[in-house]
Steps between C-alpha positions, in 0.01 A plus 500: 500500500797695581327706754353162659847397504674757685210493770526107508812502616527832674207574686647286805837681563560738719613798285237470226343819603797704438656293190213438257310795594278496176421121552413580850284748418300268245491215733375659804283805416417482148450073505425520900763217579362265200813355306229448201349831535418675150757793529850430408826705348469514153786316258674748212289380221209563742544846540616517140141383406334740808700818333395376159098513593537801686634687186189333251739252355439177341740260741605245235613820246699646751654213655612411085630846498640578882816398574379469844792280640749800362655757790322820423317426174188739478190332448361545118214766474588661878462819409205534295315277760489735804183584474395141506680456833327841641136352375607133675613698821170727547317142400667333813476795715110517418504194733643656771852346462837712429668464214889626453605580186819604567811343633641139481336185636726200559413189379619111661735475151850465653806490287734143533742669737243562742587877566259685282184492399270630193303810570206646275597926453138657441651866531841475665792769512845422625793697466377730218425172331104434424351125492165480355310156406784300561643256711858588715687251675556573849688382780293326782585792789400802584134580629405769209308165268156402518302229447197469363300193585223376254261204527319277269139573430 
């Protein structure tokens, strides 16, 4: 809904190209100018699910367990699940899609002050500091964060 939202009542202005690049994207290429189209930006506790699948997890155990809402909390079991994420990645990238590992990926979460945002750290370094399985709040410039758009199926 958020994502439907931001198109809604952005799509129309002039500048909507350039300021909600992500939702641009998803509207235009990835929905092909469909405000109802099945991709969208996926919420915090949407990418906190996506990161718990990818690593084998059971979703409700981890979300009892994850202080997912917490700046820089890792994600219980991250470590010993890596090879569960390499086995999901080859299993996506059998069907002919890439899969990065590695990074952040920004999600539509914003904090109430409207500046920063929640970001999922797969494998992220930052000055000496390394952010694995966790989330990072972020502030909402710069052109170094991604989004990853997901759709229902």
């Amino acid at each position: 809904m958020v994502t439907r939202s931001l198109i809604d009542k952005y799509k129309d202005e002039p500048g909507f190209a350039d300021t909600y690049k992500g939702f641009y994207w998803i509207y235009n290429t990835l929905n092909n100018g469909n405000p109802d189209g099945a991709w969208y930006a996926p919420s915090r506790p949407e990418l906190a699910e996506l990161c718990a699948a990818m690593s084998g997890l059971d979703w409700a155990e981890v979300k009892r367990t994850w202080n997912y809402t917490a700046d820089k909390t890792v994600m219980p079991g991250w470590e010993e699940t890596s090879a569960a994420r390499t086995a999901f990645k080859q299993k996506v990238e059998a069907k002919g899609t890439t899969l990065n590992l590695y990074g952040r990926l920004s999600s539509t979460w914003e904090n109430g002050d409207g500046k920063s945002a929640w970001m999922l750290c797969f494998q992220y370094e930052a000055g000496g500091l390394k952010y694995n399985g966790c989330f990072c709040v972020i502030p909402k410039v710069g052109t170094t964060n991604r989004m990853r758009a997901v759709r229902t199926f």
